[in-house]
C-alpha positions in Angstrom: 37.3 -33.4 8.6 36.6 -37.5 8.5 33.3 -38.1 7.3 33.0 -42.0 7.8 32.7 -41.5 11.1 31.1 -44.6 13.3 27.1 -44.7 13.5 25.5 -44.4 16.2 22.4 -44.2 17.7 20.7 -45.8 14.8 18.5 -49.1 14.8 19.9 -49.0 10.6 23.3 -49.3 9.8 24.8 -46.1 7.7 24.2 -45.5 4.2 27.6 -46.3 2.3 28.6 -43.2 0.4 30.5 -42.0 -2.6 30.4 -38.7 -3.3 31.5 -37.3 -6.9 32.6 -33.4 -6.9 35.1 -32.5 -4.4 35.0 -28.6 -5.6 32.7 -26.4 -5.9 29.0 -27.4 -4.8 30.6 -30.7 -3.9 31.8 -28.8 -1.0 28.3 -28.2 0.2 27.6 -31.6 -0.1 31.0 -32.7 2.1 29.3 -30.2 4.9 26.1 -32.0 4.8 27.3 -35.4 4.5 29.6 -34.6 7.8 26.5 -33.6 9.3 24.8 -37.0 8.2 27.6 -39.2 9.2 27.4 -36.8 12.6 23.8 -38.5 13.4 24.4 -42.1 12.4 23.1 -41.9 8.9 25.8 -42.1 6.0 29.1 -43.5 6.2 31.3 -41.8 2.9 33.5 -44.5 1.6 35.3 -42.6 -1.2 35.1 -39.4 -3.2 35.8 -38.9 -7.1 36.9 -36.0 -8.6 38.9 -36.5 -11.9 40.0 -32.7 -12.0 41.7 -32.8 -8.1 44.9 -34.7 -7.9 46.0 -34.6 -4.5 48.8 -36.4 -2.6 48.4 -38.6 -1.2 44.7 -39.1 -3.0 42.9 -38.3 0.0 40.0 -35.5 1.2 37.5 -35.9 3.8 38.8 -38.7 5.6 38.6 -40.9 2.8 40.5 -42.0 -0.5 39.7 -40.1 -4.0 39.5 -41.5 -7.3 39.7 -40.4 -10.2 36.8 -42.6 -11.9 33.6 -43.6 -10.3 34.0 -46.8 -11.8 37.1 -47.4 -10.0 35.9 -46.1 -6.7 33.1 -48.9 -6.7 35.6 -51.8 -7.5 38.1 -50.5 -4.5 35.2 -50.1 -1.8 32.9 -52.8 -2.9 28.8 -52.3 -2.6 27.3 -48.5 -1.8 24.0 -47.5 -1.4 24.4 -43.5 -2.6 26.2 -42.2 -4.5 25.9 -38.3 -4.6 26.8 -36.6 -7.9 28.1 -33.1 -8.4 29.7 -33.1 -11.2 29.6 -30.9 -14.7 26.0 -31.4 -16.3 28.2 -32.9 -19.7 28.9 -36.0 -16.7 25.6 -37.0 -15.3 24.1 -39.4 -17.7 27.2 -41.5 -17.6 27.7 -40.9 -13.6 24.7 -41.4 -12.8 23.9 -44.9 -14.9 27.2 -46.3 -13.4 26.0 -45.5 -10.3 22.5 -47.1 -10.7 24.1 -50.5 -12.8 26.3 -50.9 -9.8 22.5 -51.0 -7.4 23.1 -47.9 -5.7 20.5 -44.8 -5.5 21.4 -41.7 -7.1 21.2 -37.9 -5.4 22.1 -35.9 -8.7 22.6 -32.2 -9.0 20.7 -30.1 -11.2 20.0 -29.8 -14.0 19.4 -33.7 -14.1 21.1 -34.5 -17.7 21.8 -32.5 -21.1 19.2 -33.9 -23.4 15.7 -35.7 -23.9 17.7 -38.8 -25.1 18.9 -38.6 -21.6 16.4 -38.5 -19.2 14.4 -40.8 -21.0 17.4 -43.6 -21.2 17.7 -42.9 -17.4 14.5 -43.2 -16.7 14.5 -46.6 -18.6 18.0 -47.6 -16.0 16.0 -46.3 -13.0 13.2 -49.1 -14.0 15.7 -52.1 -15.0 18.0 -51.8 -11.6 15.5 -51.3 -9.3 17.2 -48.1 -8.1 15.7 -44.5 -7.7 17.3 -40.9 -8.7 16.4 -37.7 -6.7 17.2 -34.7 -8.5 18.6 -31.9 -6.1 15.7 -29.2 -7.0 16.2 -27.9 -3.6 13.3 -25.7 -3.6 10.6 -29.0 -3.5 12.1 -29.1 -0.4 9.9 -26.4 1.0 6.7 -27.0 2.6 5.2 -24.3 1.0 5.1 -25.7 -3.0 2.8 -28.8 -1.5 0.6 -25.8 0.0 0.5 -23.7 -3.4 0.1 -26.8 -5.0 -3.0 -27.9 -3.0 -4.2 -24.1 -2.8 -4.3 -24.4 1.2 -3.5 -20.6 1.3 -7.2 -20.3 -0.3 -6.1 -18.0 -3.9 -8.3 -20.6 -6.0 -7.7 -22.1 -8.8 -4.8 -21.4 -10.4 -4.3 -18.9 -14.0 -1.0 -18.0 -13.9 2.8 -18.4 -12.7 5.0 -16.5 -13.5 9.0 -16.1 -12.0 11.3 -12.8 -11.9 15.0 -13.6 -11.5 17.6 -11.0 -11.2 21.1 -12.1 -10.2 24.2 -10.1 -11.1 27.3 -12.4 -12.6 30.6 -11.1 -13.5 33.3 -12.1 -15.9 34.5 -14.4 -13.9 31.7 -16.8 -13.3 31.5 -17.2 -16.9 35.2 -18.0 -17.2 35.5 -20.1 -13.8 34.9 -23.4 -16.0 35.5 -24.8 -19.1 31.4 -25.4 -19.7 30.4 -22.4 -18.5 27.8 -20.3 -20.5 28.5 -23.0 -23.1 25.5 -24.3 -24.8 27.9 -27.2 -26.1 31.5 -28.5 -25.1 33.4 -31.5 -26.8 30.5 -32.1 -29.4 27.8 -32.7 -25.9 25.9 -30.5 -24.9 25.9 -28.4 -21.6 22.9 -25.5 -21.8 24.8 -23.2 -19.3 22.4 -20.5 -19.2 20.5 -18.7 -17.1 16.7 -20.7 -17.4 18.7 -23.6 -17.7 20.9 -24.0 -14.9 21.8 -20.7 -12.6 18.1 -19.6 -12.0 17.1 -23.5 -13.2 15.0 -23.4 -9.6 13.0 -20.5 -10.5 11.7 -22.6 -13.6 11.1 -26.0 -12.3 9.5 -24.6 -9.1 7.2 -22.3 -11.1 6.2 -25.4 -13.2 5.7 -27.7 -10.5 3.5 -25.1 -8.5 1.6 -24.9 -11.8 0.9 -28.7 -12.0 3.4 -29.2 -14.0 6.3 -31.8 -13.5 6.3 -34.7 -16.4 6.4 -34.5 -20.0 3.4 -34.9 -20.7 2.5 -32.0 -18.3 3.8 -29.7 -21.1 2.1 -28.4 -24.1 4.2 -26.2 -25.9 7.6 -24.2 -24.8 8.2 -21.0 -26.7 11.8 -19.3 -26.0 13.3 -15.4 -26.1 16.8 -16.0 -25.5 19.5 -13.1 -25.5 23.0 -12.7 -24.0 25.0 -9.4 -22.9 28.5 -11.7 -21.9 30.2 -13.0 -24.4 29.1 -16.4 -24.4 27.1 -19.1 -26.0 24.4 -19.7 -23.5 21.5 -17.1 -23.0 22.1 -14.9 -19.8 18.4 -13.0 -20.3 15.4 -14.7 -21.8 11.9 -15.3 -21.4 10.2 -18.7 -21.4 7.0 -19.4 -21.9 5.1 -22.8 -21.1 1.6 -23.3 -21.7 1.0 -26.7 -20.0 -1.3 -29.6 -20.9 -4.0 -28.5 -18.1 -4.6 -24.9 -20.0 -2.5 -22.8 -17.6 0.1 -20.4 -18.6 3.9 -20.5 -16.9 6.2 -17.6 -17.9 9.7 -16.9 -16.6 11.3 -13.7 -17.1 14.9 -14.4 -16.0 18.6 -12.3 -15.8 22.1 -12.7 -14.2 22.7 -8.9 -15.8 20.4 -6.9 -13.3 22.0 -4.1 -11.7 21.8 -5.3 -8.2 20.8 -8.6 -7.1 17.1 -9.5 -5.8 15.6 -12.8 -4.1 14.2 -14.7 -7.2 10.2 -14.7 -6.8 6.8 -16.3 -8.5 4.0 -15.0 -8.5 0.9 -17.4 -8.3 -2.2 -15.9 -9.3 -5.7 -17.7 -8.2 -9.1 -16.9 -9.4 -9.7 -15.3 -5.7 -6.4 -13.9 -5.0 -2.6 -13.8 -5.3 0.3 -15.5 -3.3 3.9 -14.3 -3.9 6.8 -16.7 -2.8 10.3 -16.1 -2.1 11.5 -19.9 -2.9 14.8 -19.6 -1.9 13.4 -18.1 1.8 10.3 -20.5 2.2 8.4 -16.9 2.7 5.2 -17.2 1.4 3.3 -13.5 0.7 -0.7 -14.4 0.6 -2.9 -11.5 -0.9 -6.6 -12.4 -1.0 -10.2 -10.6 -0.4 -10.3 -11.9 2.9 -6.8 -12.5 4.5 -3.2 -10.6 4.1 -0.4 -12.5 5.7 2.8 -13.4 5.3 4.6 -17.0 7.1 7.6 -18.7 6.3 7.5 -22.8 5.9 9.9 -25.6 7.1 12.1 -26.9 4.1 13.2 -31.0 3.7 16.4 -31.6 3.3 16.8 -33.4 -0.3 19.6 -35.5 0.5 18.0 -37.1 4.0 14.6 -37.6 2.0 16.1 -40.1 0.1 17.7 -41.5 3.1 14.4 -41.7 4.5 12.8 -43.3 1.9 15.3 -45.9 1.5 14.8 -46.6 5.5 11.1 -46.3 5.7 9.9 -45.8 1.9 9.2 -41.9 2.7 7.9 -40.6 -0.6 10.8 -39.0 -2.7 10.7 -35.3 -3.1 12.2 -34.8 -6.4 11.9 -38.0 -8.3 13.7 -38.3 -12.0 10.1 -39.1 -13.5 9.0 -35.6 -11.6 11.6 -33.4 -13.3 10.4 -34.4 -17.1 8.5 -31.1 -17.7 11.8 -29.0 -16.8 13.3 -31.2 -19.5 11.3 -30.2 -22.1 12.0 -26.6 -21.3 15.9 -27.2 -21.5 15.3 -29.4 -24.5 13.7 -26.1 -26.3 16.6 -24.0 -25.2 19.3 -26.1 -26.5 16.9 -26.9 -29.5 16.4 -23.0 -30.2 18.5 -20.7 -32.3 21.9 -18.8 -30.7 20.7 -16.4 -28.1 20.6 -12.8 -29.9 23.3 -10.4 -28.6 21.8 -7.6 -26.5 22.4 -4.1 -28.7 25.5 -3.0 -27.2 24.0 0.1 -26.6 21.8 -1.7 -24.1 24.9 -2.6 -21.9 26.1 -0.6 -19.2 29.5 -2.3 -17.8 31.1 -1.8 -14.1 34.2 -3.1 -12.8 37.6 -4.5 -13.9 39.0 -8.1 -14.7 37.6 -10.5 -13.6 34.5 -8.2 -11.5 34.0 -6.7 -14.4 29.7 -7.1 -14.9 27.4 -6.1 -17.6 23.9 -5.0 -16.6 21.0 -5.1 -18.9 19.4 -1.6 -19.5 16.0 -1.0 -17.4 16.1 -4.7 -17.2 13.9 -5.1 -13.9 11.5 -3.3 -15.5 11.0 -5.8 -18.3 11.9 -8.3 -16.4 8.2 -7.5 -14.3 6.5 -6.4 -17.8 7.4 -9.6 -19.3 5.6 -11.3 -15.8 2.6 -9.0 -15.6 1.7 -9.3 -19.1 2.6 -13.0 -20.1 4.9 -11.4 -23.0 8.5 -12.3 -24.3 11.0 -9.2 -24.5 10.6 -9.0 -28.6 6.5 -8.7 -28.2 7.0 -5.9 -26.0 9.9 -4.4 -28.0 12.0 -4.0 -25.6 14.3 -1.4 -27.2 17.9 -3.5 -27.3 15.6 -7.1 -27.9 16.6 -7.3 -31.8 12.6 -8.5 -32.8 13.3 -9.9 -36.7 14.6 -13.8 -36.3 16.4 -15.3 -40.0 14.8 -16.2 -42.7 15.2 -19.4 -44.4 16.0 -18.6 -48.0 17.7 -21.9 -50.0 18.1 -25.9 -48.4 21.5 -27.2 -50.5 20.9 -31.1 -50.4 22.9 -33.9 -52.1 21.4 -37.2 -52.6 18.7 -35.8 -50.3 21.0 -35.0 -47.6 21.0 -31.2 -46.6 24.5 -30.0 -46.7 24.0 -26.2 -46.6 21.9 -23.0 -45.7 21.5 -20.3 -47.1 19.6 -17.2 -44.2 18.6 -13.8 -45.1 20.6 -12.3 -41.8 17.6 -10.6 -40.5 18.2 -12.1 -36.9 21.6 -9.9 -36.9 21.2 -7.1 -34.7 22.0 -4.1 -37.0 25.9 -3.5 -35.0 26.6 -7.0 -36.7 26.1 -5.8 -39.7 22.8 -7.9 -41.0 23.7 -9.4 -44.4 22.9 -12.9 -46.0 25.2 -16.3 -45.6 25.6 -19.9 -45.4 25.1 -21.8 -42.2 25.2 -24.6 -41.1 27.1 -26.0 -44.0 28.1 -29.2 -43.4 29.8 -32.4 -45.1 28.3 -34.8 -46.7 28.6 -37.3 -43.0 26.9 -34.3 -41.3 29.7 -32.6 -39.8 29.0 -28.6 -38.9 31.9 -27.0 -40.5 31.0 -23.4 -39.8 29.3 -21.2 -36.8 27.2 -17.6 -36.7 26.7 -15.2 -33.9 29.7 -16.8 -32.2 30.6 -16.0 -28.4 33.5 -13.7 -29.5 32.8 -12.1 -32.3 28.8 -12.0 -32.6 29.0 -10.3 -36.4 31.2 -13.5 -37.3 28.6 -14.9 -39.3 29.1 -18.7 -41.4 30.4 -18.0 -45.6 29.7 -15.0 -47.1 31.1 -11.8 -48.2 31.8 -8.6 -45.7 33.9 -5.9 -46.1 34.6 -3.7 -42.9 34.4 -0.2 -44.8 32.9 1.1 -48.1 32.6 4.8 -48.7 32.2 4.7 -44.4 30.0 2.1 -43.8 30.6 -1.4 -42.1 29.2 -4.6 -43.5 31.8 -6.5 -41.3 30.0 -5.5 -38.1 31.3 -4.7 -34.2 33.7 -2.2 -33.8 35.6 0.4 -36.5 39.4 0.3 -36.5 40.2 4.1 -36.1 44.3 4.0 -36.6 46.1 5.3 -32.8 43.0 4.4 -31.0 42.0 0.9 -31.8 38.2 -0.5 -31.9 35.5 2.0 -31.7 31.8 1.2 -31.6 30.7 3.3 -34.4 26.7 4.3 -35.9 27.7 3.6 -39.5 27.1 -0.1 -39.5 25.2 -1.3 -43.1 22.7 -3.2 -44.4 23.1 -6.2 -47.1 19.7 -7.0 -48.7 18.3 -8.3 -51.7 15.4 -9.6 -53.7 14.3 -13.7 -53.6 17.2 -15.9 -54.5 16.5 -17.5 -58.3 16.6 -21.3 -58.2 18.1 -23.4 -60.4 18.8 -27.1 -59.7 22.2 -27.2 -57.7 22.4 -23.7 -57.8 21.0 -20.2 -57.1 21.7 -16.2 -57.6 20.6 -13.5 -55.9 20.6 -9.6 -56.7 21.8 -7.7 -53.3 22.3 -4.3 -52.5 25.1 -2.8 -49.9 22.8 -0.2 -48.6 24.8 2.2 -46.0 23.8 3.7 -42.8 23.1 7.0 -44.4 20.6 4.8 -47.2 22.4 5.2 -49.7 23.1 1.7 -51.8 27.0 2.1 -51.9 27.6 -1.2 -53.5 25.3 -3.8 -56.0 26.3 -7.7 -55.7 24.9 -9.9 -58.1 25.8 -13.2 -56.0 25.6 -16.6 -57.6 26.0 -20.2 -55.2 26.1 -23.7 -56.8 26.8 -27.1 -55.2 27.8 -30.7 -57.1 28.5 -33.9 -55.4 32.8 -35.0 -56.2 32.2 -38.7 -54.5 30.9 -40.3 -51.5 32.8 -38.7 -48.6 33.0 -35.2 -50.4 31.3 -32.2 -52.3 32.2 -28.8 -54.1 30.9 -25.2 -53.0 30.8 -22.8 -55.7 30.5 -19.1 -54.2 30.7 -16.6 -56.9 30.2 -12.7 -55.9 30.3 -9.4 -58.5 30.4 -6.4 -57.0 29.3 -3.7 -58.7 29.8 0.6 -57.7 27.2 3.1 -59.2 29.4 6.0 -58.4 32.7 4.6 -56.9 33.9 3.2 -54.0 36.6 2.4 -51.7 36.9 -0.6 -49.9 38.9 -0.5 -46.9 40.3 -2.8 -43.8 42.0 -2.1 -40.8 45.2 -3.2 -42.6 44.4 -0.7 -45.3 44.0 1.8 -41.9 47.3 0.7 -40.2 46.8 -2.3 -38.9 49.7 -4.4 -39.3 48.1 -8.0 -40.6 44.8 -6.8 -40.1 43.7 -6.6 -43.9 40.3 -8.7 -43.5 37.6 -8.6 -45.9 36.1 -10.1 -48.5 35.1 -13.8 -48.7 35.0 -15.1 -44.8 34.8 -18.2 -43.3 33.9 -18.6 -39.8 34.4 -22.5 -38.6 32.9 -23.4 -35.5 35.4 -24.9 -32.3 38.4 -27.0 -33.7 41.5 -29.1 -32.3 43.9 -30.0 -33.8 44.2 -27.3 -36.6 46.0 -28.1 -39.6 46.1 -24.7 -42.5 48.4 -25.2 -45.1 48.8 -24.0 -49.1 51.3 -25.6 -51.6 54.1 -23.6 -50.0 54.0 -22.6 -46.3 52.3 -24.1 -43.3 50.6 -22.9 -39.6 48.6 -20.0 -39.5 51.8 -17.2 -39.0 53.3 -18.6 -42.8 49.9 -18.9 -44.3 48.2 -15.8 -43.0 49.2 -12.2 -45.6 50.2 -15.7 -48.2 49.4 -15.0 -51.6 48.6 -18.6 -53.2 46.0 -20.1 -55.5 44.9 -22.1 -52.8 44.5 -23.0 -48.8 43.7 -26.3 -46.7 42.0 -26.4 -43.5 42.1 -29.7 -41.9 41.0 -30.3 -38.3 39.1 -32.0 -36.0 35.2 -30.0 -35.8 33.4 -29.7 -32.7 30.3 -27.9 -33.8 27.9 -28.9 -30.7 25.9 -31.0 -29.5 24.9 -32.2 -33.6 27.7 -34.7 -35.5 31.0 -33.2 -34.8 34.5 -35.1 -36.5 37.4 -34.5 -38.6 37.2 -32.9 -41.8 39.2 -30.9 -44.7 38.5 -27.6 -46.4 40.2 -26.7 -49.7 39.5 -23.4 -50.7 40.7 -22.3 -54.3 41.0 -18.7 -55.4 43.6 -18.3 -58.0 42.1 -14.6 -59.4 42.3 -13.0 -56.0 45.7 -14.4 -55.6 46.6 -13.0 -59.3 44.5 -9.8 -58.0 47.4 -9.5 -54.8 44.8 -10.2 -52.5 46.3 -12.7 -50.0 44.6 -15.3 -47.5 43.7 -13.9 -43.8 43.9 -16.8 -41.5 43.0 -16.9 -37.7 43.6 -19.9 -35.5 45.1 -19.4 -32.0 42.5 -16.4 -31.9 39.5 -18.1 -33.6 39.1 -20.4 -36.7 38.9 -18.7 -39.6 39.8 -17.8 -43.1 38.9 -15.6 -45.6 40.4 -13.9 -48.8 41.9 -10.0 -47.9 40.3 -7.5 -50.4 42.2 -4.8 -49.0 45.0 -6.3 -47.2 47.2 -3.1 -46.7 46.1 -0.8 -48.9 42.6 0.4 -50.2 40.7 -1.5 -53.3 39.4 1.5 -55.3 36.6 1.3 -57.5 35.5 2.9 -60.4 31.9 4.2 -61.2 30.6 1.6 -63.4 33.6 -0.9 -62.4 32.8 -4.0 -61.3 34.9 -6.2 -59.0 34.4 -10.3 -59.8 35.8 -12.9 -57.2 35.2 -16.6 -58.0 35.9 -19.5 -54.7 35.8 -23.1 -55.5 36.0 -25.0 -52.3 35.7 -28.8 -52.0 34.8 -29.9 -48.1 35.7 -33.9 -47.3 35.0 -35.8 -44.2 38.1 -36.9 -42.4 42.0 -35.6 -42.7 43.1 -36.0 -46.3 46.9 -36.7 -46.4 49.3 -33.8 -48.4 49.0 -35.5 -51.5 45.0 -35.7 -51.5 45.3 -32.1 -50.1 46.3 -31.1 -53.4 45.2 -33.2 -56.4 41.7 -31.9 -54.9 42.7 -28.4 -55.6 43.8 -29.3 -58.8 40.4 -30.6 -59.7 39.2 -27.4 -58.2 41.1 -25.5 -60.2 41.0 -27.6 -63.3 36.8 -27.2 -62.8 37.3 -23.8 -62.6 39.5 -23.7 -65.9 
């Protein structure tokens, strides 16, 4: 297919063309484009797609680059330049594109952050040159009719959207970014308000008078995921916009069978439903019932028209500000909650293999009707409590640790308190909760997956011959206020079991002193105490060959480069079942969209070494470490006993060499002497 082919027929000569995205949605934009270039309109000069390497470079009749930068240098001065590229791209596509005096047609979402739009918008101003974002539903006739009320429903109280698409396994694993709320330290808000049913939100605002920033009030967010992913995949958002009115979206891609997206506009003398992605308009009012279907604008020849005749633009930059603020909140809010597992229903294999939200289209239309998020109608597997704040660790005024009460764990994650985000003393994120793969992986803390029966570990059991079994005995780790001191509190906490029963007391102490400017010390002290007895167990202790987690965990967020190393043996399969005073994690931290860069953790423990109790280590898997209580055989424990474990860990920005590596540990240990 050649899409430079000759204009003709046209008084204006073509629109020079690059488009960026070759794949995917790209594709769709090669079809139009060939349509365009068909009637005289565009003439594509190059396409850029860093992820295609062909040979020769070539694809639709024309050569492709792998930078936009270099496209523009090879084919000289274009007037488009259409973008469909990863959201993480954008910002830097797009103000290439605009420096270099061409007009910008750029996919949806428009960019990945406030800082974003607004520095765009400020590029748009300084070149001269426009961006229309490809909201294709502003396209249709009919949001300029709900938006003027010419179908007579009155003024407007309330929008409100329903989505429910069905996604499978494979369209969260088809991409890198996808259902990512971060990649590489940027962010990418892959979810479902923010990108796959991003129309239903930005048409429901803009219907509701509602397009800039300053259009929006307030954005409140109930964000939950089924998949096992970072991004939300069933929320609620609610917007209450600067003119009074009320937008809510009630939004899935885990419904059981897929529906037409639709809003519901409801006017102080009757109601009009539209099908936005089928320009059908449903009009309910005291006088009239009727049902009509609207012409639609193509987005991409509106901003061909309005660089031939000034046509207004559709979908200005300026126009999409109020979405912005609603994908700000999202990436702004805390880790979607994990639906209760018993709220999942699963069908198909591999890669088809779907989840699909229990009675979710009913909520879905509850959460519409009513104006409510999923926890204020208690939606049985909506997990309602959200963490607690308990303890702010600062040095030299700068926070470098937090300490939750666990209360926003759902109870198959075992709720229990820990640290997170702990970071180093430049601000680098060195640990992660509720992660995509394991959600009961929770920052630095103590969990042990069975006493006397019960979890604190969360997720499944290990049941020896049949693997992982989702289990009712998950417990509960709680305890009064934590006691301040200056660089330091304690806290009494009780391991209360799923029966009620407290099986275990912890008297839990945490301190934190500065060592120098690039680094600080992390003093987690735990005593676990048995009224009657008790028996810790793993799955090592249960037949799991290297599988003797349990104790002190660490959970770090994404890392490259991994580097986990004691005096004596080095890579995960030397250090992982080690017994050694000591162990180094050094790697490059890529916590999200927040400061992400190298750094080193020492972690000393010389009395559970002495106590046999060996370092677990995961890498290739997941990053993580954490000391084994019951590595391959059960830890028993007396009535009245009392189990003490003591960790002195020392976390510095940047990768400290061997020799740094372990005088720190010797200080550690020396301080713990």
């Amino acid at each position: 297919m050649n899409l430079s082919a000759a204009a003709s027929g046209s008084s204006n000569p073509p629109a020079r063309l690059i488009l960026v995205g070759v794949r995917g949605f790209g594709e769709v934009h090669a079809e139009r484009i060939a349509r365009l270039s068909d009637q005289g309109l565009v003439e594509l000069v190059a396409a850029v797609d860093p992820g295609v390497v062909l040979d020769p470079p070539s694809i639709y009749g024309v050569d492709l680059f792998g930078d936009l930068a270099e496209a523009l240098s090879a084919v000289g001065p274009v007037d488009v330049v259409v973008v469909a590229a990863p959201l993480a791209a954008h910002f830097d596509l797009a103000t290439i594109a605009l420096t270099a005096g061409a007009d910008v047609y750029l996919e949806k979402p428009p960019v990945a952050s406030l800082d974003d739009f607004k520095s765009l918008l400020r590029t748009e101003l300084e070149t001269g040159r426009v961006v229309q974002v490809g909201f294709q539903s502003f396209g249709s006739h009919a949001v300029r009719m709900l938006t003027e009320d010419a179908y007579g429903i009155g003024s407007l109280v309330k929008v409100s959207a329903v989505g429910a698409w069905a996604r499978t396994v494979g369209y969260w694993t088809r991409s890198p970014w996808a259902g990512r709320r971060s990649l590489g330290g940027r962010a990418v808000v892959d979810g479902v308000a923010t990108n796959a049913l991003a129309h239903a939100v930005v048409t429901a605002l803009a219907i509701g008078g509602c397009r800039q920033l300053d259009d929006v009030e307030t954005v409140e967010t109930d964000l939950y995921r089924a998949n096992a992913i970072e991004s939300d995949d069933t929320s609620v958002v609610r917007i209450q916009t600067a003119r009074g009115s009320q937008v809510i979206c009630a939004l899935t891609l885990c419904a059981p069978v897929q529906r037409e997206p639709l809003l519901y506009i409801e006017g102080e003398q009757g109601r009009a439903t539209f099908a936005y992605t089928a320009d059908r308009v449903q009009v309910d009012t005291p006088a009239q019932g009727r049902t009509e279907v609207t012409p639609r604008v193509d987005l991409l020849e509106n901003l061909l028209a309005y660089r031939r005749e000034g046509a207004p633009l559709l979908v200005p930059l300026v126009s999409t500000g109020a979405f912005m603020r609603v994908l700000a909140a999202v990436a702004d809010a805390d880790e979607p909650v994990r639906v209760h597992p018993r709220g999942i229903q699963w069908e198909g294999e591999g890669q088809d293999r779907r989840a699909i939200v229990t009675n979710i289209d009913h909520w879905l239309e509850q959460a519409a009707s009513t104006g409510q998020t999923f926890a204020e109608l208690k939606v049985p597997w909506a997990h309602r409590e959200r963490d607690t704040l308990l303890v702010r660790a600062q040095i030299s005024k700068t926070e470098v640790a937090v300490y939750r009460d666990g209360r926003g764990t759902i109870s198959t994650s075992s709720p229990r308190p820990y640290l997170h985000p702990v970071r180093t003393r430049a601000g680098v994120v060195v640990s992660a909760h509720h992660t995509a793969d394991h959600d009961w992986h929770n920052g630095v803390g103590m969990a042990i997956p069975d006493v006397n029966g019960s979890s604190f570990w969360g997720g499944g059991t290990y049941i020896h011959g049949r693997g992982y079994v989702l289990l009712d005995n998950h417990g509960v780790i709680a305890g009064e206020p934590p006691k301040l001191e200056d660089e330091a509190f304690s806290q009494e906490l009780a391991w209360v079991g799923r029966d009620g029963s407290v099986v275990l007391r912890e008297q839990r102490s945490v301190g934190w002193s500065d060592i120098d400017e690039h680094s600080w010390r992390l003093i987690f002290e735990s005593r676990l105490h048995s009224d009657t007895g008790a028996e810790l167990n793993s799955p090592g202790s249960k037949g799991r060959i290297g599988g003797g987690y349990g104790g002190f965990f660490w959970r770090f967020p994404a890392c490259d480069n991994v580097e986990v190393f004691t005096a004596d043996a080095r890579g995960e399969d030397e250090v992982h079942g080690r017994l050694a005073p000591w162990l180094a994690w050094s790697a490059d931290f890529a916590a999200g969209p927040g400061i992400s860069g190298p750094a080193t953790i020492v972690i000393a423990a010389p009395g559970a070494a002495t106590a046999g109790e060996p370092w677990f280590v995961r890498v290739r898997d997941y990053p993580g470490v954490g000391s084994a209580l019951a590595w391959d055989r059960p830890k028993i424990l007396d009535p009245g006993a009392e189990l003490h474990r003591r960790f002195e860990v020392a976390l510095a920005d940047g990768r400290l060499t061997e020799a740094e590596t372990r005088e720190l540990a010797g200080e550690l240990s020396a301080s713990r002497s």
